[in-house]
C-alpha positions as CSV (number, residue, x, y, z in Angstrom):
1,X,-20.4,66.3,-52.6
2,X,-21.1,62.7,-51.4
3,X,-23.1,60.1,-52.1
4,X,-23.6,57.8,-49.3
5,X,-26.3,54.7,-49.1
6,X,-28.8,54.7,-46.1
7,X,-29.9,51.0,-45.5
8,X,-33.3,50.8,-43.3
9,X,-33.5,47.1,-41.5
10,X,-36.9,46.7,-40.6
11,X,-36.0,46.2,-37.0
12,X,-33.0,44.0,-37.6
13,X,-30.1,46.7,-37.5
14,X,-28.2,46.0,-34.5
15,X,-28.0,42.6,-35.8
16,X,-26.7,44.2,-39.4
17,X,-24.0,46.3,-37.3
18,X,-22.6,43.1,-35.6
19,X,-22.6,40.8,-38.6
20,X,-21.3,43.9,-40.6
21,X,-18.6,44.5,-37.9
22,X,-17.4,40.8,-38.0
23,X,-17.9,40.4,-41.9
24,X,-16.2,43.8,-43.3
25,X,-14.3,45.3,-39.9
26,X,-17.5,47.9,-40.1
27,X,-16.7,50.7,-36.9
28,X,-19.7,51.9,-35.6
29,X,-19.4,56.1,-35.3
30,X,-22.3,57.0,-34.4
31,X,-25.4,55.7,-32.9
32,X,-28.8,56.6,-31.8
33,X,-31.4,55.0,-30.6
34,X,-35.1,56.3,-30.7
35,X,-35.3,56.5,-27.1
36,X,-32.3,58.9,-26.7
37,X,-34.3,61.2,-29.4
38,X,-34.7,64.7,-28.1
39,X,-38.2,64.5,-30.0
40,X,-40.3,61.3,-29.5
41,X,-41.2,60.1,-33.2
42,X,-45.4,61.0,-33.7
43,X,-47.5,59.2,-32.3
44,X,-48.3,55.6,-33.8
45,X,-45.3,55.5,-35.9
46,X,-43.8,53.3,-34.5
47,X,-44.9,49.6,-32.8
48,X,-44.9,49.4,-29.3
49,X,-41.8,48.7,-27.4
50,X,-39.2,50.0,-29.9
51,X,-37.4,52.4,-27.8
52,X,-33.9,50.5,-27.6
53,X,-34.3,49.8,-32.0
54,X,-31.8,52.1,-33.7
55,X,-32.9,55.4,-35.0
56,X,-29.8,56.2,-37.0
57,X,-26.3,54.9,-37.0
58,X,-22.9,55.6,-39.1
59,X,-20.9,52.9,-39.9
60,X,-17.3,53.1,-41.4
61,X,-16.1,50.4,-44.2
62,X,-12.9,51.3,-44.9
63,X,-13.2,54.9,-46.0
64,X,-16.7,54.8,-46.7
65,X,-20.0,55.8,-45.0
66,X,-23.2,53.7,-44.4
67,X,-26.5,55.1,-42.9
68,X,-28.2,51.9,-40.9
69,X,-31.5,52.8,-39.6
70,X,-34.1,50.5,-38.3
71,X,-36.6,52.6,-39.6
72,X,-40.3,51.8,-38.4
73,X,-40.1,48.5,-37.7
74,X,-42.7,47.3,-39.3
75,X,-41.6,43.9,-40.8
76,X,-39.2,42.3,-43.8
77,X,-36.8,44.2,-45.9
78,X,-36.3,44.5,-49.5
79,X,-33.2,46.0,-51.1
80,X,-34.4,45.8,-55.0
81,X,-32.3,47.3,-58.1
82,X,-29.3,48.3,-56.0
83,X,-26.3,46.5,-54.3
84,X,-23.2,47.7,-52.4
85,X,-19.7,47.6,-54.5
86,X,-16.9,46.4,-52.1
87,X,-13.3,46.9,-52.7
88,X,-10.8,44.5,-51.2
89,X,-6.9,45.3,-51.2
90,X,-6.3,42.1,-53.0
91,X,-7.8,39.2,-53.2
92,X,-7.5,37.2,-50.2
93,X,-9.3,39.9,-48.7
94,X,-11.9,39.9,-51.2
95,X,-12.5,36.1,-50.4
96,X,-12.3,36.5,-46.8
97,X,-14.8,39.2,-47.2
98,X,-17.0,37.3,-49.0
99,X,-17.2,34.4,-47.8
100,X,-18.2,36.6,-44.4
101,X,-21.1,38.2,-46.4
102,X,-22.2,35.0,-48.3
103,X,-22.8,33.6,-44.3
104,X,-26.3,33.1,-44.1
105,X,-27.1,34.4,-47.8
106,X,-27.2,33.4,-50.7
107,X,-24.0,33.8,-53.6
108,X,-25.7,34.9,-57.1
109,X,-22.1,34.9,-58.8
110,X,-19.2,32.8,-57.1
111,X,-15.9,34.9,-56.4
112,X,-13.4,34.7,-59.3
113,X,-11.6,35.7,-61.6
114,X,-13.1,38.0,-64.6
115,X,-12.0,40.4,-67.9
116,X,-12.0,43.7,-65.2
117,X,-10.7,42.3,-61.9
118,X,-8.7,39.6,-60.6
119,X,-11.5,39.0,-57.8
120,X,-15.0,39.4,-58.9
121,X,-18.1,38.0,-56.9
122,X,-22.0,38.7,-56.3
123,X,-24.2,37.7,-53.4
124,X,-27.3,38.6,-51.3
125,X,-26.6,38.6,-47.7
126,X,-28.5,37.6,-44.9
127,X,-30.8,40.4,-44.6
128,X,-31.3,41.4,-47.8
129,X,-28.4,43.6,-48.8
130,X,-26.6,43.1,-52.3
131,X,-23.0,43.2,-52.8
132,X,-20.7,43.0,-55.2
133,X,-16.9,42.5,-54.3
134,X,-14.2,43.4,-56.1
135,X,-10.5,43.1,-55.8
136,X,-7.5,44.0,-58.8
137,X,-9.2,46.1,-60.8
């Protein structure tokens, strides 16, 4: 069994999949956008002229799976109460990586070193997303 986050976007995931693939080295496996659907969505679901937005997408960070959806559209996002946990190799990586993420965001705990880990940072990224990154543990 696997646990694996789906993050809707509001309209704003192709944006998330480039910044992701630049920030993190996110692949993009899989992607599907509503107007390649073999079922249309219902009727007044979703705003007009969101064909090309992204249905459903798989991204690949490192060995794990993200769900990236643009869901319906229909305005700002709020990720409350949850963030993603990031493991870097060591800790260049984790500050490369997180300095990438903090671009455009906003850093709740600066990158350094704590009790668990010898890289250990918090920040909010530009759309949202919470993330935690983590390297020497």
């Amino acid at each position: 069994m696997r646990i694996e986050p789906y993050v809707f976007f509001n309209g704003r995931a192709e944006e998330a999949i480039e910044f992701y693939q630049r920030a993190v080295g996110a692949q993009t496996k899989m992607l599907l956008r509503f107007d390649e659907a073999p079922d249309p969505p219902p009727p007044g679901t979703m705003p007009e002229g969101s064909g090309r937005k992204i249905m459903h997408a798989e991204l690949r960070i490192g060995e794990s799976a993200v769900m990236v959806s643009d869901g319906y559209c229909g305005g700002s996002t709020e990720f409350k109460g949850i963030s993603l946990s990031l493991t870097a190799a060591d800790d260049a990586e984790a500050a490369r990586m997180f300095a990438a993420l903090a671009e455009g965001g906003q850093v709740q705990m600066p990158l350094g070193k704590s009790f668990f880990a010898s890289s250990f940072g918090m920040l909010t990224d530009r759309f949202g997303v919470g993330w935690m990154v983590v390297a020497g543990v």
